[in-house]
N, C-alpha and C positions, 0 to 999 in steps of 0.2 A: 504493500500500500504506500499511495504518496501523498504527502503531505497537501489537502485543500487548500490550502493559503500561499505557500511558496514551493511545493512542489517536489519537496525533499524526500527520501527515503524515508520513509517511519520506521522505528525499534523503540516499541513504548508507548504511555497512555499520552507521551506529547512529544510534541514535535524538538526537536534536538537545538534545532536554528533558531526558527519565531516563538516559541513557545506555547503554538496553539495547540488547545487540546485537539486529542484524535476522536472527534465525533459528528456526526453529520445533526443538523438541525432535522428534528420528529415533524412529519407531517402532520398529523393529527394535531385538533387542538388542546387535548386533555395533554397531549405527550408534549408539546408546546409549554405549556403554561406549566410543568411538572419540569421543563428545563428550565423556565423564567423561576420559581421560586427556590429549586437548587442553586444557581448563579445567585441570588440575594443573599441566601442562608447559607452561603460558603464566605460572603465579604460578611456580612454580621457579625458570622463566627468567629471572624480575623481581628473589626473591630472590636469588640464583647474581650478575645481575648490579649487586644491589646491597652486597652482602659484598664481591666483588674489588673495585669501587669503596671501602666504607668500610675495607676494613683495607690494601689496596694503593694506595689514591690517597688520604694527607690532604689532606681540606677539597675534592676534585669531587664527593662527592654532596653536600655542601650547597649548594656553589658551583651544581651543575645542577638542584636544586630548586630557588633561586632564579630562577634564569634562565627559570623554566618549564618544563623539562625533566622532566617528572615522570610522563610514564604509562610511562619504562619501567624505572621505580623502584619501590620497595616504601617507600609513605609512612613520615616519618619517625618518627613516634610506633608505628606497626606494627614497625619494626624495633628499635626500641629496647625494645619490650615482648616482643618475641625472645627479644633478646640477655638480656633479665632473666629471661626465663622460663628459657631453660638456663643462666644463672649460677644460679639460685635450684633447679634440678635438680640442679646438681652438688655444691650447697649440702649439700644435703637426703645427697649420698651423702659429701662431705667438710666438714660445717659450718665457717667462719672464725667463730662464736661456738660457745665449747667451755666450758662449765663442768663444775667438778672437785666431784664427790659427795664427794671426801674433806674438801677443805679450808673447801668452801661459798665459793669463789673462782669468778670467773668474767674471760675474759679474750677479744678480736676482735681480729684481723689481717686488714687488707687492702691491700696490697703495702706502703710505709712505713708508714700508720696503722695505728694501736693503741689501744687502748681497754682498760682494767680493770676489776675490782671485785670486792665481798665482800660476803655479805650481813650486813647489821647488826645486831649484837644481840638488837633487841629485835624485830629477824623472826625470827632464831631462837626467841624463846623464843611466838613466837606460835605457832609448828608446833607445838612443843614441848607447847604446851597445849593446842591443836586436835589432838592425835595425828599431826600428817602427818608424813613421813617424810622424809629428805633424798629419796631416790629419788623420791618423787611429788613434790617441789616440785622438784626438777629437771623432770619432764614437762612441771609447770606452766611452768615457766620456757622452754622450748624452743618450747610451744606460744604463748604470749605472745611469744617473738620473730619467730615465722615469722611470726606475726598482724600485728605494728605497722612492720617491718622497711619492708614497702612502702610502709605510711603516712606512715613520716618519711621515706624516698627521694622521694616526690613533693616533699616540701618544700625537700628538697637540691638538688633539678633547679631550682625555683624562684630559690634562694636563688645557684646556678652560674649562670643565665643575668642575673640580675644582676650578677654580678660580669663577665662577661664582655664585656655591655652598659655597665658604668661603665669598666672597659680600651678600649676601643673608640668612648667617647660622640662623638667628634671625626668619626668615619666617618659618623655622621648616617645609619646604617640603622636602622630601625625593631625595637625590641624582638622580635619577630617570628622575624628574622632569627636573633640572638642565642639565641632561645629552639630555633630548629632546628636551628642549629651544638650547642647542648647537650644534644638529645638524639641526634645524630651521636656525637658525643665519649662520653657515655658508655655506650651502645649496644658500641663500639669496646673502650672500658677494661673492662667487663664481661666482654665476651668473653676479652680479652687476662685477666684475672685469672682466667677460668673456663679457658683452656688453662692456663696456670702450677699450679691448683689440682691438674687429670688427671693431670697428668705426673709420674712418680715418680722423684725423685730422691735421693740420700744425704743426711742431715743436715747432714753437713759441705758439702752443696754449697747451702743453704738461704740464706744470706745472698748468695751470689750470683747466685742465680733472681732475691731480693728488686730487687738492684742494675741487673738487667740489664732487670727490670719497669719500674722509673724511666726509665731511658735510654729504652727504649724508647717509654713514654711520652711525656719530652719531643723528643724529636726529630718524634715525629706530630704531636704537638700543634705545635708549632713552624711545620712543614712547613703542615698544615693552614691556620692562621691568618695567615702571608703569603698562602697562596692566594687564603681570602676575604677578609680586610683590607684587603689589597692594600700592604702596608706592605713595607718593605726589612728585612733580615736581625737586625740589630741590633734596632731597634724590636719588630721579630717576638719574637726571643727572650729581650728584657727581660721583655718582656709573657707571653711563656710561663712564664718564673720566678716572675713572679707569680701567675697563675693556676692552675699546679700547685700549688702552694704554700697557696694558699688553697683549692686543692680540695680536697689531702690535711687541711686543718684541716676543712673541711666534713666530710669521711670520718669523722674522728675524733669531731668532735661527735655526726653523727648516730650511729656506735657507742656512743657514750657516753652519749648520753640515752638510746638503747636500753637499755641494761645498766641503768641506773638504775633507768628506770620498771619494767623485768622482774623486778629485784631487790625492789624493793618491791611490788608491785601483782599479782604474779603467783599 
């Protein structure tokens, strides 16, 4: 038999070159739709068990994407583009950038980070002259964030898996490595900030979600990172102090050049 797709010699349930499986599409429609819910319940199964892996085992799905272990995994750049998609859904129904139509303030929260701002004077007086209204340059402004939000996060992931790779230079793995522990980690924090955003709780109980968001954080991360490192306890959690640390400043920044350039340019 030869390969439907590229025409290859088959030896096996898939093809050697393309990777297509060896099977012809069922006429029938029962036999049809018996392939459509196999094909679904084979990726579910992939995601399903690469969720209990990232949020209940730090650092084994990177550790077994390394390893090679990876067809029964949901790549790592697909899962982290997931995990953004429903942070950035729940975004959409509880925004962490909120600007205030009264005061022409605007202000981001995301677990410790923070970020400010107000629009400038002399933006005000350019609406002012152009007729726009606080309420449409708020639109403007929400639509300019949704727009670049993603943009500067690409360069956040960049600027984290450097740093994680200069914490680590001694371990002599390959950038690589560092760059898929980083989008493990924040795939992870995304999610964890996108449950804490759903769940409703009392104002006064607000600083302690915040707190308990931290902890939670470092102890994964911690956990994680002897995994792959391979380092001892101490070492592990110097290094997590440090890397939290400088992640939430990364947080902060990217909020904050956000805010800036929305404030102006929007």
């Amino acid at each position: 038999m030869n390969c439907e797709n590229c025409s290859t010699e088959l030896s096996g349930a898939f093809c050697h070159k393309c990777g297509q499986r060896v099977e012809s599409l069922p006429g029938g429609v029962l036999g049809y739709l018996a392939h459509l819910v196999s094909g679904v319940a084979g990726y579910d199964s992939k995601l399903l068990r690469s969720l209990v892996a990232l949020v209940f085992r730090p650092g084994r799905l990177t550790d077994q994407y390394l390893r090679g272990k990876r067809i029964r995994y949901v790549e790592p750049l697909q899962l982290y583009l997931l995990s953004a998609a429903v942070f950035f859904l729940i975004n959409a129904y509880k925004p962490f950038v909120h600007f205030d139509v009264a005061t022409g303030s605007v202000a981001s929260s995301l677990g410790p980070a923070s970020a400010t701002g107000s629009m400038p004077a002399s933006q005000v007086e350019r609406l002012t002259a152009q007729g726009v209204t606080i309420e449409v340059f708020a639109e403007r402004f929400d639509a300019w964030v949704s727009a670049y939000l993603p943009v500067l996060l690409v360069a956040m992931l960049v600027l984290l898996a450097v740093v994680f790779w200069s914490l680590n230079w001694r371990s002599e793995k390959p950038f690589a490595v560092h760059a898929v522990f980083t989008l493990h980690w924040s795939a992870f924090f995304l999610l964890i900030e996108g449950v804490r955003r759903v769940i409703p709780l009392p104002a006064t109980w607000s600083a302690s979600n915040g707190i308990l968001g931290v902890v939670i954080s470092f102890i994964y991360l911690a956990v994680a990172m002897r995994v792959l490192y391979r380092r001892g306890w101490p070492l592990s959690i110097a290094r997590t102090l440090v890397s939290l640390l400088l992640f939430y400043v990364l947080i902060s920044v990217w909020m904050g050049s956000t805010l800036f350039l929305a404030l102006r340019f929007a």
